[in-house]
C-alpha positions in Angstrom: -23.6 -24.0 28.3 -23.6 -21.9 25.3 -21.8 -18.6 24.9 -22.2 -15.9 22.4 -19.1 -13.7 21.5 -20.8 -10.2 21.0 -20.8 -8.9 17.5 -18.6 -5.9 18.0 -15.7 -8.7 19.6 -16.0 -10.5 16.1 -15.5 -6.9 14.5 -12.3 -5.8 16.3 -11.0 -9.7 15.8 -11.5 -9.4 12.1 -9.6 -5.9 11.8 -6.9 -7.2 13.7 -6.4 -10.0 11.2 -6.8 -7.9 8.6 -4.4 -5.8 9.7 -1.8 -8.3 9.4 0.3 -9.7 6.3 -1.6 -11.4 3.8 -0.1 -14.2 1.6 -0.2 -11.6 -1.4 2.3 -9.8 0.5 5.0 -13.3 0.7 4.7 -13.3 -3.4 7.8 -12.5 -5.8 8.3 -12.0 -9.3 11.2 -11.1 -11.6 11.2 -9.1 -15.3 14.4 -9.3 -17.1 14.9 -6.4 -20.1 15.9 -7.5 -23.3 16.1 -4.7 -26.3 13.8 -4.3 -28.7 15.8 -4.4 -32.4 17.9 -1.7 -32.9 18.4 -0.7 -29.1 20.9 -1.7 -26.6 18.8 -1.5 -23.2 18.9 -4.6 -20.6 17.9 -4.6 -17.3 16.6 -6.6 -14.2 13.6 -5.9 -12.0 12.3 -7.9 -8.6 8.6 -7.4 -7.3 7.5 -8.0 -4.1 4.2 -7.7 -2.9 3.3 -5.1 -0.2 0.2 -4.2 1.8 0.1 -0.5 -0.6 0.4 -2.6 -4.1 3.8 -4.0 -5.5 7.3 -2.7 -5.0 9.5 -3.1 -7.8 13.0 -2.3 -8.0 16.0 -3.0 -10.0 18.5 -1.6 -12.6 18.2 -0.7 -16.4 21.5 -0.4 -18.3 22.2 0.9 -22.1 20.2 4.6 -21.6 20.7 7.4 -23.0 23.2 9.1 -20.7 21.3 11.7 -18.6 17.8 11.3 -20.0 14.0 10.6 -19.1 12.7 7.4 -19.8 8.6 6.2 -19.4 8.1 3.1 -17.7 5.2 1.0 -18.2 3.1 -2.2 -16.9 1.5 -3.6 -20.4 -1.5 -5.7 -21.0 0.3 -8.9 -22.4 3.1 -10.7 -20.9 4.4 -11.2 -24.5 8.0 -9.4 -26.3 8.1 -11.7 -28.8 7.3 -9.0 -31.9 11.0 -6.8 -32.6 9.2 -3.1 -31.9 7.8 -5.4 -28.3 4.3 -4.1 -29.7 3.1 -8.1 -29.1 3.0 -6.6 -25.5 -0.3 -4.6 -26.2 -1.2 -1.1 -24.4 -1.0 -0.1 -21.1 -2.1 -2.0 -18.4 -5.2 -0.9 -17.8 -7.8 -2.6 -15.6 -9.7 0.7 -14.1 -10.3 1.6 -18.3 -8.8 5.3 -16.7 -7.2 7.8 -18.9 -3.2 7.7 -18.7 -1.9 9.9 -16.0 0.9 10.6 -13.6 1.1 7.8 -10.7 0.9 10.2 -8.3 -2.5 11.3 -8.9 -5.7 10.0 -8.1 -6.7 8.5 -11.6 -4.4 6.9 -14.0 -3.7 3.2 -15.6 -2.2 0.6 -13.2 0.4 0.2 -15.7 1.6 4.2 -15.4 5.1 4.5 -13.3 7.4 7.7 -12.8 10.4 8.0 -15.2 13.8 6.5 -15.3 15.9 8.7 -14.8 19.6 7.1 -16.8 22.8 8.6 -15.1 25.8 10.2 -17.2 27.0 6.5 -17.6 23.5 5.4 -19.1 22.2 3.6 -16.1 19.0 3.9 -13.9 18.2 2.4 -11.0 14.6 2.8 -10.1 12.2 1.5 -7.9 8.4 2.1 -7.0 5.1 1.0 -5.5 2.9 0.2 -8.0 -0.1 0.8 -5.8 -3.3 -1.5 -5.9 -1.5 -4.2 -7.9 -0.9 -7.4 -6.8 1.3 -10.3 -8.0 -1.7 -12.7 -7.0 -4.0 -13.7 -9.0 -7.3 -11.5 -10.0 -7.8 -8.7 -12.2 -4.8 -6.4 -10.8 -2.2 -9.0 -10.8 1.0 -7.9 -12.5 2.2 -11.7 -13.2 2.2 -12.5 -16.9 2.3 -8.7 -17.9 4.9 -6.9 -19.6 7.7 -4.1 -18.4 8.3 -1.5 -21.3 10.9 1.0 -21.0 10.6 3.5 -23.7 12.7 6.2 -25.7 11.3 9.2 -24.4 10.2 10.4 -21.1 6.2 10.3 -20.3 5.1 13.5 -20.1 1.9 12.0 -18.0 -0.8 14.1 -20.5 -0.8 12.8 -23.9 -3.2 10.1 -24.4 -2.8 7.5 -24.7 0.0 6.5 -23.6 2.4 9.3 -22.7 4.1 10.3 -26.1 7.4 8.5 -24.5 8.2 6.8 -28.1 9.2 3.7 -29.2 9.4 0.8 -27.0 13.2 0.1 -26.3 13.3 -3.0 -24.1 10.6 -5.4 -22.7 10.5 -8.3 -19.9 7.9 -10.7 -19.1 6.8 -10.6 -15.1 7.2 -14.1 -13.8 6.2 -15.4 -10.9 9.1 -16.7 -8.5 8.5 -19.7 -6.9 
């Protein structure tokens, strides 16, 4: 005998797994800062996937003490120029005008500040929301993190005015 699961059955069984974790949500990566010539600024940063986008946390040392720095996701997972301008733009699938993370339109690449104690250091961390660290057209892996001079003032286009780049890091994917 044959039965037929009704179609609304298949519905709620589909939510429910959608629901759950995802294998995008298991994935890792890791930037590590190096200065750009003439700056001082290192730092580490973990990603982790998470059903909102991907959190990234971590520490930035070599600031200047008690300042605003812009934080970015670029295009190209690339440092290798001394001014880190081999990393490209923004990261900017959506093609949206730069913007404050907290709104409703902005680049995937755009992050609130640092924000470097009396000592120099920051530690920071945010959802970058609809990224993902798998791959597809919003994956984060093979990108750049920029931290910049200047704090983003989330109008100028387009990219901020938060100055020269001061240190870069490739995301790579952990295994």
């Amino acid at each position: 005998m044959t039965r037929t699961i009704p179609f609304a059955a298949l519905l709620i069984c589909g939510t429910v797994v959608a629901a759950g974790p995802t294998d995008s949500d298991a994935l890792k990566a890791q930037a590590t800062l190096a200065p750009t010539q003439g700056n001082a600024v290192s730092g580490q940063f973990d990603l982790s996937g998470t059903a909102k986008g991907v959190r990234l946390s971590g520490t930035v040392k070599g600031l200047t003490p008690g300042s605003r720095h812009g934080i970015h996701v670029h295009e190209a997972g690339d440092c290798s120029a001394p001014d880190a301008k081999s990393a490209g733009e923004h990261y900017n699938p959506g093609k949206h005008s730069h913007g404050d993370p907290a709104s409703a339109r902005h680049h995937l690449g755009d992050m609130p500040n640092l924000v470097a104690d009396s000592s120099g250091e920051a530690s920071f961390e945010t959802i970058v929301a609809d990224a993902t660290l798998a791959e597809g057209d919003k994956s984060l892996i093979n990108r750049a993190i920029i931290v910049h001079a200047e704090a983003d003032d989330f109008k100028t286009q387009p990219s901020g005015a938060s100055g020269a780049r001061v240190a870069c890091g490739v995301i790579k994917a952990m295994p």
